[in-house]
C-alpha positions in Angstrom: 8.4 8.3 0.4 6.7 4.7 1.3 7.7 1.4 2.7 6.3 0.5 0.1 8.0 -2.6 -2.3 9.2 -0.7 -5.8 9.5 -4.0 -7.2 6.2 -5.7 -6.4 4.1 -7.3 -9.2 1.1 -4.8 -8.3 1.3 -1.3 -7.5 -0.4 0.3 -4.1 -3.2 0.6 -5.8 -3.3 -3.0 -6.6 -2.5 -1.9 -10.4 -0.4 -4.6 -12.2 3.3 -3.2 -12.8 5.2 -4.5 -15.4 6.7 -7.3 -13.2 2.8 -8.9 -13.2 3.1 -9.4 -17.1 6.6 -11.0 -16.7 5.1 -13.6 -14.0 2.1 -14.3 -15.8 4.5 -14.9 -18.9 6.5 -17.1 -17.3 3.4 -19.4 -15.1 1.9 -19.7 -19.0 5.5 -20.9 -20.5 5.1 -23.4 -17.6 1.9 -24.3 -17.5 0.2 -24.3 -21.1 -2.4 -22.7 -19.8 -3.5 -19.1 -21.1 -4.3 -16.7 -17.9 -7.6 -15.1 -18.3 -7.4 -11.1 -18.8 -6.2 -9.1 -16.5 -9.4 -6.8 -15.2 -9.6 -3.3 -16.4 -8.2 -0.6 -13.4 -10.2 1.5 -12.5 -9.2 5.8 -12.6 -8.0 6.8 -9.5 -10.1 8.8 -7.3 -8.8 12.6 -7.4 -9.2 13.8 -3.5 -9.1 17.4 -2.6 -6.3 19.1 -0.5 -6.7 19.3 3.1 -4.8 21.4 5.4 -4.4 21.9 9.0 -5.4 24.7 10.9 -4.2 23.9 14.3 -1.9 21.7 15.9 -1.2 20.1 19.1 1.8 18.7 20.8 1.3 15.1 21.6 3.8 15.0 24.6 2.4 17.9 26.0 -1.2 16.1 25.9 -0.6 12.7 27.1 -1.7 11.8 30.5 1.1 11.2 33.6 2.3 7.8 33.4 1.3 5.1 35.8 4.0 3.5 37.5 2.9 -0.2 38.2 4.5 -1.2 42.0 7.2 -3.9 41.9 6.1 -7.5 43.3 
């Protein structure tokens, strides 16, 4: 799960989704003008999995407060 917008014109990966071909649709009905191609994607980069061999509280490694004095 994201935040990501499921209905944005590009994808994460700044892919065009089907809502970027309905936009430039509608900006050439308006305009006259034929948009240039859209640029060719490129693959996406396969990563290898990484896993964790330790772990660490972070409450239990965070400094003492500082309490700032009234004025």
């Amino acid at each position: 799960m994201t935040s990501y917008d499921y209905d944005a014109p590009l994808d994460e990966s700044g892919r065009p989704a089907a809502k970027f071909a309905l936009f430039r649709d509608v900006i050439a009905k308006n305009t006259g003008i034929t948009p240039p191609p859209i640029p060719a994607v490129d693959p996406a980069v396969a990563v290898a999995p990484a896993g964790f061999r330790q772990a660490a509280s972070l409450w239990q490694n965070l400094p003492e407060p500082v309490r700032q004095s009234s004025r």
